[in-house]
PAROLO-350959 format. One record per residue (C-alpha): residue number from 1; residue in one letter; y, x, z. Coordinates in steps of 0.2 Angstrom, whole numbers, m for minus. Example, Ala and Ser with C-alpha at 12.3 -4.5 7.8 and 13.67 -1.06 7.14 Angstrom:
BEGIN
+-----+------+-------+-------+-------+
|  nr | rest |     y |     x |     z |
+-----+------+-------+-------+-------+
|   1 |    A |   m22 |    62 |    39 |
|   2 |    S |    m5 |    68 |    36 |
+-----+------+-------+-------+-------+
This chain:
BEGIN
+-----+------+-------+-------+-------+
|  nr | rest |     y |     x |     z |
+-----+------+-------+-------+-------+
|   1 |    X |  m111 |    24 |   m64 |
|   2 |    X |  m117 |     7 |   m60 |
|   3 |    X |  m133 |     0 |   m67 |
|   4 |    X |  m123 |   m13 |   m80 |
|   5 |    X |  m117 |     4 |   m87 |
|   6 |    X |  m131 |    13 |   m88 |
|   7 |    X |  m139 |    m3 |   m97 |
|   8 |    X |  m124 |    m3 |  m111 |
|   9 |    X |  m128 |    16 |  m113 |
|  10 |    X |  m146 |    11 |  m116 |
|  11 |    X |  m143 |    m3 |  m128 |
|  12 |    X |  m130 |    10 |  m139 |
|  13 |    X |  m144 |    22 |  m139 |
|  14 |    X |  m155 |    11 |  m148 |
|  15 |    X |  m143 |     9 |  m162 |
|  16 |    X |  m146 |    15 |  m181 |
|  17 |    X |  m128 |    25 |  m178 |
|  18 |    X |  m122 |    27 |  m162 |
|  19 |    X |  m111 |    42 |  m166 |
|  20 |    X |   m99 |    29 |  m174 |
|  21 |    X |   m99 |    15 |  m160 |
|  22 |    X |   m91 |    31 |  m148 |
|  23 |    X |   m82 |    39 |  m161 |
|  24 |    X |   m73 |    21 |  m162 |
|  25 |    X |   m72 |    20 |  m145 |
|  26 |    X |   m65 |    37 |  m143 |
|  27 |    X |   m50 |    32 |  m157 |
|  28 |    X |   m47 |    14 |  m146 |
|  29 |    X |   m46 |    26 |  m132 |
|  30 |    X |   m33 |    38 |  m139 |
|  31 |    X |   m23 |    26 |  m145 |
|  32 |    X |   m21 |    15 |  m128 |
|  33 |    X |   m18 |    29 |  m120 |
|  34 |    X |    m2 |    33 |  m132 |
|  35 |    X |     3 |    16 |  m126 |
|  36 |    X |     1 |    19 |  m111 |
|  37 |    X |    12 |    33 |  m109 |
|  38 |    X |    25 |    23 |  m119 |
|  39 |    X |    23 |    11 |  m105 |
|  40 |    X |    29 |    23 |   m92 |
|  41 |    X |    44 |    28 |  m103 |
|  42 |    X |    49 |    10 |  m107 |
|  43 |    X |    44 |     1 |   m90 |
|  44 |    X |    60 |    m7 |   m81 |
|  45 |    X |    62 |    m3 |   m63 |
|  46 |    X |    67 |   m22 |   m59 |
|  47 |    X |    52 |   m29 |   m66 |
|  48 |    X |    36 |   m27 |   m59 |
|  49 |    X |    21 |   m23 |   m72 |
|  50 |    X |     5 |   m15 |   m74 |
|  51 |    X |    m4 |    m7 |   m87 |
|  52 |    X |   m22 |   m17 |   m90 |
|  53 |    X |   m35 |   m15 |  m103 |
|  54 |    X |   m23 |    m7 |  m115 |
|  55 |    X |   m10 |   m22 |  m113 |
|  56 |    X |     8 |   m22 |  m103 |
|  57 |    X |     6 |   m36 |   m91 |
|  58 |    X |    22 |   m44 |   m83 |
|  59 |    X |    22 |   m53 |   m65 |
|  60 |    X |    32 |   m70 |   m64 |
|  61 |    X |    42 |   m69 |   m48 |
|  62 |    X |    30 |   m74 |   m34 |
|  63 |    X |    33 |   m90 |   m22 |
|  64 |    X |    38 |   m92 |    m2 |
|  65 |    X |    22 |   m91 |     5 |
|  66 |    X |    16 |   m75 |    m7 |
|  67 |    X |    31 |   m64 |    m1 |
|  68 |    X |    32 |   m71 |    19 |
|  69 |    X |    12 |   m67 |    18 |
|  70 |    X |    15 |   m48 |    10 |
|  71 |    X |    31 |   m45 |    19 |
|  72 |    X |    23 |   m51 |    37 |
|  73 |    X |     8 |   m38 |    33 |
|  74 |    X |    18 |   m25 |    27 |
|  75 |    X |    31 |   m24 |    43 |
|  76 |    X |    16 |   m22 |    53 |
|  77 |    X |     9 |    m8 |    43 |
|  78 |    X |    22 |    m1 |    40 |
|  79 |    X |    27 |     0 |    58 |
|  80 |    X |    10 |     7 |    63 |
|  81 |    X |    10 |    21 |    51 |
|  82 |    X |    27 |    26 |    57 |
|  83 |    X |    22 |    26 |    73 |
|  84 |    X |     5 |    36 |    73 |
|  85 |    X |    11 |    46 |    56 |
|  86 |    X |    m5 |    43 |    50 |
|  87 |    X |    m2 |    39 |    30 |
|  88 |    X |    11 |    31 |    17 |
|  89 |    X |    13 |    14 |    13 |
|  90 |    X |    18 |     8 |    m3 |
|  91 |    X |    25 |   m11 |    m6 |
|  92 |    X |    25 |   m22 |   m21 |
|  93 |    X |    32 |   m10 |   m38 |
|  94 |    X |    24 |     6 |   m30 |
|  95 |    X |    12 |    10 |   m46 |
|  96 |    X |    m6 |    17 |   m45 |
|  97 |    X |   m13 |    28 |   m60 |
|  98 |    X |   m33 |    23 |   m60 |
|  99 |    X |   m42 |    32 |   m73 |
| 100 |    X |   m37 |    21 |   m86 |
| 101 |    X |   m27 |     5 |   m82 |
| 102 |    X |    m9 |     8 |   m70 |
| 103 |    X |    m7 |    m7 |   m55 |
| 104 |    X |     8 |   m10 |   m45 |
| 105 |    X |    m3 |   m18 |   m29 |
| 106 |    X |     7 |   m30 |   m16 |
| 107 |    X |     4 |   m16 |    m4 |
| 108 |    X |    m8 |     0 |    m3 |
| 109 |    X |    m9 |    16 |     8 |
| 110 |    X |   m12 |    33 |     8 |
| 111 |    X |   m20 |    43 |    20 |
| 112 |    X |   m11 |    59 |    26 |
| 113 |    X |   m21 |    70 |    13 |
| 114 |    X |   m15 |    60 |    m1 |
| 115 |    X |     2 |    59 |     3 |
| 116 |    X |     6 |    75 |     8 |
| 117 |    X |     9 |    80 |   m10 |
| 118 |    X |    19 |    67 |   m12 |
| 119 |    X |    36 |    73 |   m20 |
| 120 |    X |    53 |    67 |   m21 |
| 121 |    X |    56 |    56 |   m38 |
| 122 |    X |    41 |    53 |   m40 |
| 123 |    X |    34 |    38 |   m47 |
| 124 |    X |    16 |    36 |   m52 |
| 125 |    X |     4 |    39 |   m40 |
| 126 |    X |   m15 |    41 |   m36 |
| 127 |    X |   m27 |    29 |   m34 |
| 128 |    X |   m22 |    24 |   m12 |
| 129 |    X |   m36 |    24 |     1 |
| 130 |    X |   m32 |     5 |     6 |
| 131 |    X |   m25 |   m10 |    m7 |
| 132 |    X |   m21 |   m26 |    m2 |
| 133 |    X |   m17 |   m38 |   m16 |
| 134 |    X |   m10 |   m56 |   m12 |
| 135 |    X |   m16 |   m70 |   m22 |
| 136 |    X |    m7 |   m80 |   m34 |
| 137 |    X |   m10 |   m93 |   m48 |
| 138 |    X |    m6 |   m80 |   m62 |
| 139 |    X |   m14 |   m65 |   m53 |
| 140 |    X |   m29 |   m72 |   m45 |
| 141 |    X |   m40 |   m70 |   m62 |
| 142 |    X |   m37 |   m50 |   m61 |
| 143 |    X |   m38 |   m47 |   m43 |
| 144 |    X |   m55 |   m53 |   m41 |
| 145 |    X |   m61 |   m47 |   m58 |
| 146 |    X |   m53 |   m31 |   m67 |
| 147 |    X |   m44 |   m23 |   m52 |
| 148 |    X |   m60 |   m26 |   m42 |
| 149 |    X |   m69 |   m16 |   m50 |
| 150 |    X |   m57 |    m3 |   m55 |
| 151 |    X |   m52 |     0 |   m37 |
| 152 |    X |   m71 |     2 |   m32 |
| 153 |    X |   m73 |    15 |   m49 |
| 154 |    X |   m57 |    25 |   m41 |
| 155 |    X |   m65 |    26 |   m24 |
| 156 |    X |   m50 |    15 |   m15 |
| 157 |    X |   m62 |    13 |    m1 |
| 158 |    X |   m55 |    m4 |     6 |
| 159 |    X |   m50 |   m20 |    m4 |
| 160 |    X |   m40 |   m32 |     5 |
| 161 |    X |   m38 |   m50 |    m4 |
| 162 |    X |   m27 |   m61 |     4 |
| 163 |    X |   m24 |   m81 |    m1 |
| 164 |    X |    m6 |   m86 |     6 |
| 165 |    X |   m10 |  m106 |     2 |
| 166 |    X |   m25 |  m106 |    12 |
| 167 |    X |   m20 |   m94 |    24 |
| 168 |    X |   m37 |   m82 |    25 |
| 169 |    X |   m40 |   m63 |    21 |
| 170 |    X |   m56 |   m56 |    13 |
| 171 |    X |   m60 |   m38 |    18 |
| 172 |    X |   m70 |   m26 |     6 |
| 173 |    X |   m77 |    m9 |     8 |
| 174 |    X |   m85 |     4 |    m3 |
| 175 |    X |  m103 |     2 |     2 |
| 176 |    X |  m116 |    18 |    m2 |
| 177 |    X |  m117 |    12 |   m22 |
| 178 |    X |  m101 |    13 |   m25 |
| 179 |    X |   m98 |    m5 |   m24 |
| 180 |    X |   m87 |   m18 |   m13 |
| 181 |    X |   m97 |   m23 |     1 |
| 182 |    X |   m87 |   m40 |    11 |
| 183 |    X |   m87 |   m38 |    28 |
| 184 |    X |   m76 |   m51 |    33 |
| 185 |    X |   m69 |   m66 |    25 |
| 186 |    X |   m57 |   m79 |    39 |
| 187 |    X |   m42 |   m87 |    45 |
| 188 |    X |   m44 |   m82 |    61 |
| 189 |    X |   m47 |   m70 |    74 |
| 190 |    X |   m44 |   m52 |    72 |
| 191 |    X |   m44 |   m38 |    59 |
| 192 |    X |   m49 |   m21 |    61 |
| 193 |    X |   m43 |   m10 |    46 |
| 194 |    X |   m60 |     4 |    41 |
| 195 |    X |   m46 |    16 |    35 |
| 196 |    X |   m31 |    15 |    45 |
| 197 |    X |   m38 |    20 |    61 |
| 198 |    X |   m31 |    11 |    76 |
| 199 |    X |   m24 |    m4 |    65 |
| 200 |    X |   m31 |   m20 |    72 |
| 201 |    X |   m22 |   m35 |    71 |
| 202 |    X |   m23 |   m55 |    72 |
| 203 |    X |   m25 |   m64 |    54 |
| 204 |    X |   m13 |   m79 |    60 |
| 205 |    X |     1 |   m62 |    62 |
| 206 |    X |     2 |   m62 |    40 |
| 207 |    X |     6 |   m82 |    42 |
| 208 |    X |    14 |   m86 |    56 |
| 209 |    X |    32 |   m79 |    61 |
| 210 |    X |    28 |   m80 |    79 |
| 211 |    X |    11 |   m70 |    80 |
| 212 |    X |    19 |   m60 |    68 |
| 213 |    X |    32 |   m54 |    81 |
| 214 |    X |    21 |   m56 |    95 |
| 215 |    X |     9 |   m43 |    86 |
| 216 |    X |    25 |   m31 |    80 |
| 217 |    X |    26 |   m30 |   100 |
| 218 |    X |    12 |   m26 |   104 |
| 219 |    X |    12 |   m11 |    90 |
| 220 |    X |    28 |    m4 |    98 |
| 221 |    X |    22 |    m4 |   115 |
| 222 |    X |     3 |     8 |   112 |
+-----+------+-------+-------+-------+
């Protein structure tokens, strides 16, 4: 519980009636959690969505430089974890279930432990151990504020954020409070994944076709 929390919990406490501000709340609750369920029954397969603050939110198709960015990161991912069967990695409609709001990050992993359970058919999933989110006019407002702070309530211990126009990654991890700490923010050099262990690649490989091979090779020969 972060400190803003605690001060909300203060500030209800000095109420004449609290007992009906969280018996309001409890009704709000119940009733976006009705939704949501409908959500999972209704949801589309083609379209990608996500449950948010009680809302259904519906993703325009994303441009070039958005999907060369998330594809170009996801081969190599992918590629690694294959190789060193260290995790899952889910891509683009792959839906999260945090404790009360449902994503479908550009791309997310699981450690071993996680996705060992995994079961055919299946399609919700626990909150993963890494997400990457790529920005986008229409998504950039959520990334860096709700889902921000979700992922960090849900113990997703590193937060990648990557802007395709400018061509740079932001790097989080989960500090000792709980929060995101950034630890690296460029358009350059190298990255060093804190929960894939073992993936380190150069920035330039998510933007550029040519590192991008250069650094698939490099992942095929350790």
């Amino acid at each position: 519980m972060t400190a803003a929390h605690k001060n909300i919990i203060q500030d209800i406490l000095q109420l004449p009636n609290p007992q009906a501000i969280v018996k309001k709340v409890n009704e709000t609750l119940e009733a976006e959690h009705q939704r949501r369920l409908q959500f999972y029954n209704d949801i589309d397969d083609d379209v990608k969505a996500e449950f948010i603050n009680g809302e259904v939110v519906i993703h325009s198709p994303v441009k070039l430089e958005h999907n060369d960015a998330g594809t170009n990161l996801h081969d190599l991912l992918s590629v690694f974890t294959k190789k060193n069967k260290c995790g899952y990695v889910g891509f683009d409609k792959l839906m999260i279930e945090c404790t009360r709001n449902s994503y479908e990050p550009d791309i997310c992993f699981f450690l071993n432990e996680k996705s060992k359970h995994f079961k055919k058919g299946q399609s919700i999933f626990p909150p993963a151990d890494l997400v990457i989110e790529i920005l986008s006019k229409g998504t950039a407002k959520n990334d860096r504020g709700i889902k921000f702070e979700d992922y960090a309530e849900n113990n997703i211990i590193e937060y990648w954020i990557i802007d395709p126009i400018k061509e740079t990654v932001e790097q989080y991890r989960l500090d000792e409070t709980g929060t995101y700490e950034l630890i690296l923010k460029s358009g350059e050099g190298r990255i060093k994944c804190e929960v894939v262990e073992g993936f380190e690649i150069p920035i330039r490989a998510m933007f550029d076709t040519e590192e991008n091979l250069k650094a698939l090779g490099g992942i095929l020969k350790t």
